[in-house]
N, C-alpha and C positions, 0 to 999 in steps of 0.2 A: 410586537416589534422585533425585527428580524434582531439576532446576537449580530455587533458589527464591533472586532478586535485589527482592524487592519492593520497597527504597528503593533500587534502581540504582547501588548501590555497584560492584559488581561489574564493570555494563556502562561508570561513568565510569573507571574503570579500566584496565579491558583492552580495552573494546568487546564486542562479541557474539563469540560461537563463531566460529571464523574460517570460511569457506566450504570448501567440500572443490575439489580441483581440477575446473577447469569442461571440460565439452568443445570448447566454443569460446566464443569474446570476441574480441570486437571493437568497434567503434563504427559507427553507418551515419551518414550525410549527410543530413537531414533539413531541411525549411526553415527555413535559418537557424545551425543548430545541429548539432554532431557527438553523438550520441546513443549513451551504451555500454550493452549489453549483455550477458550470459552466459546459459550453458546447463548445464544438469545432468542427468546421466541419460538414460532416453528412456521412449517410451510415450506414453501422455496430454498433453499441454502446459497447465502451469498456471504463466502467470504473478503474477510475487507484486509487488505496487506498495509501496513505501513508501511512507514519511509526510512531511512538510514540515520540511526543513532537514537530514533523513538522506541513507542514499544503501543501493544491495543489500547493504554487508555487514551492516546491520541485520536480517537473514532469518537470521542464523548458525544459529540453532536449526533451523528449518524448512525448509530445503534438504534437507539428508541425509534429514529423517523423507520428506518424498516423494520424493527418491531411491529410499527402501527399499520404498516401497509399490506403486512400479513405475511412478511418472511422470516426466514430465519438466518441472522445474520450470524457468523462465525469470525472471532478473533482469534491471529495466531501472531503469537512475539517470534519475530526472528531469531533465528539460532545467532546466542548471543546477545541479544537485544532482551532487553526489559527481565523476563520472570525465567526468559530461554539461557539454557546453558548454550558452551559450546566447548571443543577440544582444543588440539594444536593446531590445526590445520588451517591453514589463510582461508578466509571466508572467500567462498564462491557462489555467483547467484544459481548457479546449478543445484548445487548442495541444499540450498534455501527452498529449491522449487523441490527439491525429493522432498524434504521436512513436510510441506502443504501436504502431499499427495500421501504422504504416510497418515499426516491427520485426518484427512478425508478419510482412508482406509478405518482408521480405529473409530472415527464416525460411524463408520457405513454408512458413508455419504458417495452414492455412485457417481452424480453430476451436480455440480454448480455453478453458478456464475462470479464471476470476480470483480473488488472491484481493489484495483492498487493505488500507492498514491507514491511518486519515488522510487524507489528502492524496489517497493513495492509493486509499482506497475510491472517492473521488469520480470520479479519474480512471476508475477500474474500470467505474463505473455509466454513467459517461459513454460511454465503450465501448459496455456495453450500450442504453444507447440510441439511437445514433447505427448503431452495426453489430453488431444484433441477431444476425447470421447468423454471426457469427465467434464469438461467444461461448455455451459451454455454460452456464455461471453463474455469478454474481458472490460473494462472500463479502465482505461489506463491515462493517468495523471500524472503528466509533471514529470517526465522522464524520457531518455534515451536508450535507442538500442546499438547504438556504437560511441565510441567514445569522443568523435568529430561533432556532435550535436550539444557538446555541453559550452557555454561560455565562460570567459573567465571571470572571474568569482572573485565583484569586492563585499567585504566581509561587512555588511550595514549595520545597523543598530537592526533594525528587526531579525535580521541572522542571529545576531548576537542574546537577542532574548531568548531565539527560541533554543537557541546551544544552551544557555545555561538551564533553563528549564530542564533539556535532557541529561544536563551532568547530574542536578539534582536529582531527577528520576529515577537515573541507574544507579545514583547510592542509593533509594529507598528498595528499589528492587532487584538488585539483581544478584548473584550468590558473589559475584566478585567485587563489591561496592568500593574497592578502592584501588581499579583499574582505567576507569575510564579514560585514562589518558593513551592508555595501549590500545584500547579497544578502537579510539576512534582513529588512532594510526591504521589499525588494521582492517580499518572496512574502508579508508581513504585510501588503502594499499588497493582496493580491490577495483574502488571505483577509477582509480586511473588508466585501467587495463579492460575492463569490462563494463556493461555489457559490449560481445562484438561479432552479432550477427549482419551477414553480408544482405542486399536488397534482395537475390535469390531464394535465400532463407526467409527472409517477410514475405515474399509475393507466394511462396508455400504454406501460409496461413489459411487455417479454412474455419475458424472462429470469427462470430462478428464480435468487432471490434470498436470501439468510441475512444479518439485519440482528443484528451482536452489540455488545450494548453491556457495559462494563464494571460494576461494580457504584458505583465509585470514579470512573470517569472523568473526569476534571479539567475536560475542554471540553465533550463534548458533553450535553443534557438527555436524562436518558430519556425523558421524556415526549416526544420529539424522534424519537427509536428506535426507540418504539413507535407512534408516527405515520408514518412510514415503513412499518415492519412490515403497518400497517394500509392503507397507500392503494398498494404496490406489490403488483400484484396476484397474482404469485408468489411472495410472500415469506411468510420463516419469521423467528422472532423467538430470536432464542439469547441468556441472561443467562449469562455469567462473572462468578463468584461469587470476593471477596478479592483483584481486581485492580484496576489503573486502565488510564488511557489506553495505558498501555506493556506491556501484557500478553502480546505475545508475549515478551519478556524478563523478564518479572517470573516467570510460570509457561510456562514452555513447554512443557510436558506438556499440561495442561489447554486452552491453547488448541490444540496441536497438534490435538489428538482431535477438537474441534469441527469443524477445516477440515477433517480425513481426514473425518469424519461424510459432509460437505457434499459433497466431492469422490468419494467414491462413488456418490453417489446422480445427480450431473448426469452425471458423465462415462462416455461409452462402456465397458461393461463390455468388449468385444470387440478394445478396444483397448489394452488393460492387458496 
């Protein structure tokens, strides 16, 4: 029977699926910042981006499933986020998308596909625009690329599980455990300004693309989703039907199936 947490009881509780043991982790030195990392499985490389104010064990679900499907999935905590240090400098999702492409580099990982969720999507696409050539394709969830796409934001009881979950999280992990009130000012500073690419810059996209929006989604507009969908010029439009923002925990079947969809069709068949 599919895992089904749709008010986030479950994940303010335990948190997600634990992670399965990694093949290697560690952190790289990045400007400014120590940047952690993992590795699972092998095959393919599909790194998986959080969301704003998580950190990778949020993936518990969807590590193992592309384990099994014969990739190699890659987690990376946001500079600042989870195991990730960070500096003085106000968080930028630019900054965030160098961080990725450094880890690919200390990989030697030439190309892969991404798959974001939040925060994460953003960094993702940023990726693909900035280094087209390393990226097979993006999978981007739950997120805006200008700051007119987000709605406004009542604060629910399922928000509220999953914020606390993350307070607890970043005291278990993170080098600063008794900041987190600053930290989430400071990525709330970020998100009110950014991401703010113009339609020009999207229709300059030459990754494919799968734009999924939730049915429920608490921040972002669909009609936001589907404007994307429509001016990213390889993109496909995916509706998850009975979830919100938090969908890879809430069903994680349903969405697992989407990204496996997505992830066969960009990724090298010959390298599976």
């Amino acid at each position: 029977m599919e895992p089904c947490d749709d008010d986030l009881s479950r994940f303010e509780a335990e948190g997600s699926a634990p992670l399965p043991v990694a093949n290697v982790q560690g952190h790289i030195q990045c400007d400014g910042a120590r940047i952690w990392y993992a590795t699972y499985g092998s095959g393919s490389p599909v790194f998986l981006l959080h969301g704003g104010l998580g950190h990778s064990g949020n993936w518990g679900y969807q590590v193992p499933e592309l384990v099994k499907r014969g990739y190699q999935a890659v987690v990376v905590d946001s500079r600042g986020h989870g195991r990730s240090t960070r500096d003085e400098r106000p968080f930028k999702y630019e900054l965030m998308a160098a961080d990725v492409l450094a880890v690919m580099d200390s990989l030697r990982i030439e190309q892969a596909a991404f798959v974001g969720w939040s925060d994460g999507a953003i960094i993702a696409m940023i990726v693909g625009i900035k280094a087209p050539e390393r990226v097979f394709g993006v999978f981007f969830f739950a997120c805006n690329m200008d700051p007119g796409g987000t709605k406004e934001v009542e604060f629910t009881p399922v928000m509220k599980r999953c914020f606390d979950r993350h307070a607890r999280d970043y005291a278990q992990l993170s080098a600063t455990p008794d900041q987190f009130d600053a930290f989430v000012a400071a990525v709330s500073e970020m998100m009110k300004t950014e991401p703010n690419y113009s339609a020009k810059e999207l229709a300059d996209v030459r990754v494919p693309v799968a734009i999924a929006q939730s049915e429920y989604d608490e921040f972002i507009k669909p009609e936001h989703a589907e404007y994307l969908a429509a001016t990213i010029p390889c993109a496909e439009y995916i509706q998850l039907f009975g979830v919100s923002h938090f969908a890879p925990l809430q069903r994680p079947e349903q969405f697992n199936k989407v990204v496996l969809d997505f992830l066969d069709k960009v990724l090298p068949k010959q390298d599976r």
